[in-house]
Backbone as a printed PyTorch tensor [residue, N CA C, xyz], in Angstrom:
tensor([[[  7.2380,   7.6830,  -3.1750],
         [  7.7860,   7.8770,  -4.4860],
         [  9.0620,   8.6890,  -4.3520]],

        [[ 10.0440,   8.1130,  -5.2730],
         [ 11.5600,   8.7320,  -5.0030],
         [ 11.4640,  10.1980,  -6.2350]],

        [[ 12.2630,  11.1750,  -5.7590],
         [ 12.2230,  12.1380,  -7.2000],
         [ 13.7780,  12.0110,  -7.3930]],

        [[ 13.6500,  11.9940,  -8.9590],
         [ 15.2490,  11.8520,  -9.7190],
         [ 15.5330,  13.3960, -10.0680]],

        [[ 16.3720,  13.7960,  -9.9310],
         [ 16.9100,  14.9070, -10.8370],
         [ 16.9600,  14.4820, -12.1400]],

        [[ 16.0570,  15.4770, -12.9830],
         [ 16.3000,  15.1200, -14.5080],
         [ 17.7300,  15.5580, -15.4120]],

        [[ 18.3930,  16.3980, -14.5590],
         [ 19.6950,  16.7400, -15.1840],
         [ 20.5960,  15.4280, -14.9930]],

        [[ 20.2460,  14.0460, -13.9060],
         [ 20.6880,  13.3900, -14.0560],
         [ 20.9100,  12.1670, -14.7610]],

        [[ 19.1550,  11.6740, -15.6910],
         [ 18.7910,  11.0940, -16.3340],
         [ 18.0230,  11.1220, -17.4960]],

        [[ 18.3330,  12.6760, -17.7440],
         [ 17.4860,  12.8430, -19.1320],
         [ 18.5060,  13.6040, -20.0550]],

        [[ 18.9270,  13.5580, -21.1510],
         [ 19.8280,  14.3820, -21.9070],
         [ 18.9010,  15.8760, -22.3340]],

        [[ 20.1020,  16.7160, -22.3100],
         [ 19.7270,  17.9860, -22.4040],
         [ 18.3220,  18.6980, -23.2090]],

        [[ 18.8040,  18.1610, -24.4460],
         [ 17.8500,  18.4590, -25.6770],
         [ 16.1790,  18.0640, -24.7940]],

        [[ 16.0190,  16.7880, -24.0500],
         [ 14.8700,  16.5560, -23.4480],
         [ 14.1080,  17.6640, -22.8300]],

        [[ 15.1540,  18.0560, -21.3490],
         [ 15.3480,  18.5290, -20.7030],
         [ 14.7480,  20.1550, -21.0570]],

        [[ 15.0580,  20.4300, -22.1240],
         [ 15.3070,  22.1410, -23.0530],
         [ 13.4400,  22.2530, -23.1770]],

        [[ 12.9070,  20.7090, -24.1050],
         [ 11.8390,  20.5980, -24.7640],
         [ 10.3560,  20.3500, -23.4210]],

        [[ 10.8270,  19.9420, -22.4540],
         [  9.9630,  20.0600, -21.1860],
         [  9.8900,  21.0690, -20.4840]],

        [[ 11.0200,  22.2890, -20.5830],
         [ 10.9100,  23.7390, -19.9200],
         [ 10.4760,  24.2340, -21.1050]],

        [[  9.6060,  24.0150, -22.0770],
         [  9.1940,  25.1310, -22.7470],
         [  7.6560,  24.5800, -22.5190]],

        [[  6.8950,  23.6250, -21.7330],
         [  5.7470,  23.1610, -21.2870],
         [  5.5630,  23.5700, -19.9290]],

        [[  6.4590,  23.2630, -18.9500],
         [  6.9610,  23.4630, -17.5800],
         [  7.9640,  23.6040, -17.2240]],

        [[  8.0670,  24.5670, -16.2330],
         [  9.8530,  25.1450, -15.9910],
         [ 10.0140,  25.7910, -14.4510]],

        [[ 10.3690,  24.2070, -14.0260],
         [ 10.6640,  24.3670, -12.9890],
         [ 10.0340,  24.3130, -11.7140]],

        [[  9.0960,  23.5310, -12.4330],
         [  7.9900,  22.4980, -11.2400],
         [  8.0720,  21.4530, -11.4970]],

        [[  7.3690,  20.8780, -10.5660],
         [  7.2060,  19.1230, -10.4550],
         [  6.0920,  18.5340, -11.3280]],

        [[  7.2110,  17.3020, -12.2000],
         [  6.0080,  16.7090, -12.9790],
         [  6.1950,  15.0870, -12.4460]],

        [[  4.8620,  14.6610, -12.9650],
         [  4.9400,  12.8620, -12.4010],
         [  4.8570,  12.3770, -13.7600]],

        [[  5.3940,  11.3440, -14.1070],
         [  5.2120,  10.7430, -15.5210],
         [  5.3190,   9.4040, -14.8680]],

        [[  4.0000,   9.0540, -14.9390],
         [  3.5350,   7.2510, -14.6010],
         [  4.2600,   6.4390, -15.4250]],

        [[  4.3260,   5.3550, -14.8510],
         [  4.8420,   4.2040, -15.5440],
         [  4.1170,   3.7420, -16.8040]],

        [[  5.1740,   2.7630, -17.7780],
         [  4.8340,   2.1610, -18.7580],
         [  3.4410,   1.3410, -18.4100]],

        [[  2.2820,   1.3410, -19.3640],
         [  1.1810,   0.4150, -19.4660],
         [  1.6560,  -1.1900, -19.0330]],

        [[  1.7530,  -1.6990, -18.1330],
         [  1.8150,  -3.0200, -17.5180],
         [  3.1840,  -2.8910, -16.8370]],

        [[  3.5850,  -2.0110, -16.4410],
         [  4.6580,  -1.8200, -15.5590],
         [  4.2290,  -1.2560, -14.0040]],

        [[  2.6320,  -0.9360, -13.7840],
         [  2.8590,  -1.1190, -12.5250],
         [  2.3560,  -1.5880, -11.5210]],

        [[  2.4110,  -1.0820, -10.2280],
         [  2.7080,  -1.6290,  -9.0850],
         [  1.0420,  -1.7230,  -8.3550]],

        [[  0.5440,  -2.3990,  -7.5820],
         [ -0.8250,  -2.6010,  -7.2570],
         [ -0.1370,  -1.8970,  -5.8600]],

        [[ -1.4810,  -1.6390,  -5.2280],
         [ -1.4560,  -0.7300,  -3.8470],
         [ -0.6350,  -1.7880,  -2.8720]],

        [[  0.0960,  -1.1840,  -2.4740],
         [  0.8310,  -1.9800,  -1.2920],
         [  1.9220,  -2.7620,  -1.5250]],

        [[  2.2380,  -2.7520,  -2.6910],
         [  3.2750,  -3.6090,  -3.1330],
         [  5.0640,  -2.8960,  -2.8820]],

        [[  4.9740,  -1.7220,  -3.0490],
         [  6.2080,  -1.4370,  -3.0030],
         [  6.8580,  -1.3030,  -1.4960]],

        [[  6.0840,  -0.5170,  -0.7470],
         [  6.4360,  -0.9050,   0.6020],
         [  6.4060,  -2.0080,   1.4460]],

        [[  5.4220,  -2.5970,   0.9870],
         [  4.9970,  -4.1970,   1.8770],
         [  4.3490,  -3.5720,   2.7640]],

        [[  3.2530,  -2.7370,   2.2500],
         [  1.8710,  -3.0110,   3.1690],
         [  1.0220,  -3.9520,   2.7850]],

        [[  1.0170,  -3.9070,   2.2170],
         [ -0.3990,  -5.0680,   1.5500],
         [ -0.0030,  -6.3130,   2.4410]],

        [[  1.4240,  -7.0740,   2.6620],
         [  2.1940,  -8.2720,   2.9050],
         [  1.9980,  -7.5790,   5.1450]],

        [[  2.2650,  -6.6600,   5.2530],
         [  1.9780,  -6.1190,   6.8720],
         [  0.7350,  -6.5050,   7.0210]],

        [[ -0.2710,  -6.0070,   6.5920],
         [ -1.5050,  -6.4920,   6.7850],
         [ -2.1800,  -7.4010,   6.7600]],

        [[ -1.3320,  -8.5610,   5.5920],
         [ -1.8020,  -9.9080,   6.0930],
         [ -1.3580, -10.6180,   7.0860]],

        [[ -0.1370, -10.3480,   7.5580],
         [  0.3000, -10.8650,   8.6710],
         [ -0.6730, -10.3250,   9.9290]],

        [[ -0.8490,  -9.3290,   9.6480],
         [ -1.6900,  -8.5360,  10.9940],
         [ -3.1610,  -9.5210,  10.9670]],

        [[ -3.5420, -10.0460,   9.8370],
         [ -4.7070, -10.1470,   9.8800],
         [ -4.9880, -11.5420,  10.6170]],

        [[ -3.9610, -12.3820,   9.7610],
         [ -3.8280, -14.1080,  10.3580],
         [ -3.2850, -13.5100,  11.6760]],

        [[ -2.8850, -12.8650,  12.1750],
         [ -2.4100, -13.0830,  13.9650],
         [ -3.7930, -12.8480,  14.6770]],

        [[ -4.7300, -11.3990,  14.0110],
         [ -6.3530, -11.3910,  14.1490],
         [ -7.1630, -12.8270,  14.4050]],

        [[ -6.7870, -13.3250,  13.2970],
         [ -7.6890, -14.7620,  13.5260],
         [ -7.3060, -15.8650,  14.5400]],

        [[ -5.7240, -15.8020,  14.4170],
         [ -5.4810, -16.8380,  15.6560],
         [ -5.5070, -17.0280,  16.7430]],

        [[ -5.3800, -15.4510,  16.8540],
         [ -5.7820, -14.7000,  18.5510],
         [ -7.3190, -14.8800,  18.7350]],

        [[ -7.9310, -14.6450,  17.5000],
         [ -9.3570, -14.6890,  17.7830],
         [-10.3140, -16.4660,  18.3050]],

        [[ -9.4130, -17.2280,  17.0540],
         [ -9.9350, -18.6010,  17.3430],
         [ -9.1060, -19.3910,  18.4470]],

        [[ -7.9770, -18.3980,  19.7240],
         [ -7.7090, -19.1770,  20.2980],
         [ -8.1570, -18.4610,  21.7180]],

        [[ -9.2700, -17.7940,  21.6260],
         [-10.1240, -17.1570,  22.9950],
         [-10.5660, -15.8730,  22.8340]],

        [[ -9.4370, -15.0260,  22.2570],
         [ -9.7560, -13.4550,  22.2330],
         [-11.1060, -13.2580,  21.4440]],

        [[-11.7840, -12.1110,  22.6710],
         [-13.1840, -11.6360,  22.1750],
         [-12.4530, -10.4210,  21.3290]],

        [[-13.6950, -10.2320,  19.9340],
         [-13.7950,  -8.7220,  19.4670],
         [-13.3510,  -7.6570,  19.9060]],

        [[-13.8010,  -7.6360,  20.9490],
         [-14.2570,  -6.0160,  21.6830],
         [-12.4680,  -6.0080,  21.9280]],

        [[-11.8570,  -7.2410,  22.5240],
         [-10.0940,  -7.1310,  23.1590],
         [ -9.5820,  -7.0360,  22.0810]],

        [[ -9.8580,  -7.4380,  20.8480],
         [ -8.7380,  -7.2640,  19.2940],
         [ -9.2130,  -6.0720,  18.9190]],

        [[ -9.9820,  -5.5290,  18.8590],
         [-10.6350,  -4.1460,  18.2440],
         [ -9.8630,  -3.2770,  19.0430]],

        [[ -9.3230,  -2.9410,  20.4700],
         [ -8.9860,  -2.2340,  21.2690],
         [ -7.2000,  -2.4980,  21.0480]],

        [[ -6.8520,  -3.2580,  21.0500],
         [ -5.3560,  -4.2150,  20.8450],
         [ -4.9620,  -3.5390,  19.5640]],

        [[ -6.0630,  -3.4480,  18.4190],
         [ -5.2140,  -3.1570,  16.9060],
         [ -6.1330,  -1.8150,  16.5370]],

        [[ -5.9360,  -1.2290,  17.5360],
         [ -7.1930,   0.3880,  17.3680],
         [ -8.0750,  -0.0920,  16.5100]],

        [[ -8.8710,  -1.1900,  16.0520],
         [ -9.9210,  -1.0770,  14.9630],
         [-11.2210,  -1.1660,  15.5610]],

        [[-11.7300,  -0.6940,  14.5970],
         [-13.2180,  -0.9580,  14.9950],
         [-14.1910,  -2.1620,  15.1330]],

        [[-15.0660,  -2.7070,  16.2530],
         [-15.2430,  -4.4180,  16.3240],
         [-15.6630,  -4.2360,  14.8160]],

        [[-16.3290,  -3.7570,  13.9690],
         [-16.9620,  -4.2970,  12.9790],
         [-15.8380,  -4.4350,  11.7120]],

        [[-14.7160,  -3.8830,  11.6900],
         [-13.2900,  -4.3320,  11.1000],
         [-12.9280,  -5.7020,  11.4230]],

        [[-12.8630,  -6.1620,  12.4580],
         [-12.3290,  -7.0750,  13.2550],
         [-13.4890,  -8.1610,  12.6450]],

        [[-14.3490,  -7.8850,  12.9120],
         [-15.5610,  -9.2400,  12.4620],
         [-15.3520,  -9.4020,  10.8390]],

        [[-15.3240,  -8.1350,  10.1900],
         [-14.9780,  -8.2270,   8.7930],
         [-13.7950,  -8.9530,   8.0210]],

        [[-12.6320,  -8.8870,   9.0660],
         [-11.3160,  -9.5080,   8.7270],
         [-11.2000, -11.2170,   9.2030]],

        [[-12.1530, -11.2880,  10.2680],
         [-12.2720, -12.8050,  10.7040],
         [-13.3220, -13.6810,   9.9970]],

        [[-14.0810, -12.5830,   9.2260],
         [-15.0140, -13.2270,   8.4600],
         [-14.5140, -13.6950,   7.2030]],

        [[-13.6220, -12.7840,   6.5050],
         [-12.8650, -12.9540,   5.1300],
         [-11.6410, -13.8940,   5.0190]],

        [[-11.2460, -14.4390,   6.2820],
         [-10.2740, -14.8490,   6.5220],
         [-10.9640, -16.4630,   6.5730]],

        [[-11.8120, -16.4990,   6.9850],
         [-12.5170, -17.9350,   7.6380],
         [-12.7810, -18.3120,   6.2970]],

        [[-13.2440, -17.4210,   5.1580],
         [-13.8240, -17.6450,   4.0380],
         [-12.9930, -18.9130,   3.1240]],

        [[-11.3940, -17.5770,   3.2690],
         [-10.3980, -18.1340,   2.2390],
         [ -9.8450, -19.4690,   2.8380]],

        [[-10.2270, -19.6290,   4.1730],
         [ -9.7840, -21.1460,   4.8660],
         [-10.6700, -22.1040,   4.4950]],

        [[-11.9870, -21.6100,   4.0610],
         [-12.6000, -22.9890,   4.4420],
         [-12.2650, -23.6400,   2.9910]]])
């Protein structure tokens, strides 16, 4: 999450009426109701991890045992069975 200076985007009078609540700490003010973002979306993790996952399966259905992808992508075999299992799902 980026922080804006509010002296740069809020007019004064705002500005005056939020230091008499808080003054001079950090506040978060979430986004508009249907404005936001699901986990992983802004960085492109969510989109990293599927790529990670289909290379999981192809490596997996083209010889690689568990135990060598679990060690290869630090996960745990029962991650690895979980991701080849969910993956096989949405294929079939």
């Amino acid at each position: 999450m980026q922080h804006i200076k509010a002296k740069n985007v809020l007019p004064k009078e705002i500005i005056e009426l939020i230091q008499e609540y808080i003054d001079g700490e950090y506040i978060y003010i979430p986004r508009k109701e249907g404005n936001e973002k699901s986990w992983g979306q802004k960085k492109g993790t969510r989109h990293s991890l599927k790529n990670r996952n289909m290379e999981i399966l192809k490596k997996h259905n083209d010889g690689v045992s568990i135990k060598e992808l679990a060690e290869q992508y630090h996960l745990a075999d029962k991650s690895i069975s979980r991701i080849i299992r969910e993956l096989k799902k949405l294929c079939a």
